[in-house]
C-alpha positions in Angstrom: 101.2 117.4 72.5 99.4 119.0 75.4 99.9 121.6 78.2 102.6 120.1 80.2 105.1 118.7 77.4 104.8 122.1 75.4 106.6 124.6 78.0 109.5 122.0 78.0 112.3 121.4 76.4 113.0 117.6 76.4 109.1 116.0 77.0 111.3 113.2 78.9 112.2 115.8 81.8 109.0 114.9 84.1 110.1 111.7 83.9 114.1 112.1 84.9 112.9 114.2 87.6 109.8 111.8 89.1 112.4 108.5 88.8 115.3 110.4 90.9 112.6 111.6 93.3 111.5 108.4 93.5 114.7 106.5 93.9 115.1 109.5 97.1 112.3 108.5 98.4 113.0 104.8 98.3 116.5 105.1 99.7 114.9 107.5 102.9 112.1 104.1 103.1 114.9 101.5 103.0 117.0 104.0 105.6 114.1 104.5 108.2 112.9 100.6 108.2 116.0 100.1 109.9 118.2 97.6 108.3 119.7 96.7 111.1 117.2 95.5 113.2 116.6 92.6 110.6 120.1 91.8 109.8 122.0 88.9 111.5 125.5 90.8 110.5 126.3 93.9 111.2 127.9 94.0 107.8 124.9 93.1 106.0 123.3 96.3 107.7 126.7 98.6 106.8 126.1 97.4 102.8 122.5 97.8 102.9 122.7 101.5 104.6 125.5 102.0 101.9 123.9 101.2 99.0 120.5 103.1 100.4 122.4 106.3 101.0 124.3 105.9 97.3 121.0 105.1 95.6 119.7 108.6 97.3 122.7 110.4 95.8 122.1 108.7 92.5 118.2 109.6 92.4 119.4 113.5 93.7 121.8 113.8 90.8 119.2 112.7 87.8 116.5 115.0 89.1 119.1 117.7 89.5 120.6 117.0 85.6 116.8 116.8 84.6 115.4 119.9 85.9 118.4 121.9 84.8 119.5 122.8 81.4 123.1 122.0 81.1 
């Protein structure tokens, strides 16, 4: 295939490891525009933080099971 698919095991590892970096880095945007500056409810803010900070954990896990060989 080429250079970068050939030292790897699974060709689809780049790509488990860029969309859970990706989904990190979209949870740490969503985090520092401040939900709760633009919601009416406080609870609105709590579920949006929530689901920001679970979708971080989420990205961190598939990049972790991507890079490694278990």
């Amino acid at each position: 295939m080429n250079a970068l698919t050939d030292g790897l095991d699974d060709p689809l590892k780049p790509l488990g490891v860029a969309g859970g970096v990706f989904l990190v880095l979209a949870a740490a945007g969503t985090i520092v525009g401040a939900p709760w500056t633009t919601q009416a409810a406080a609870s609105g803010a709590v579920v949006q933080v929530l689901g920001a900070v679970l979708m971080a954990v989420l990205g961190a896990v598939l990049a972790y099971v991507s890079w490694t060989d278990e």
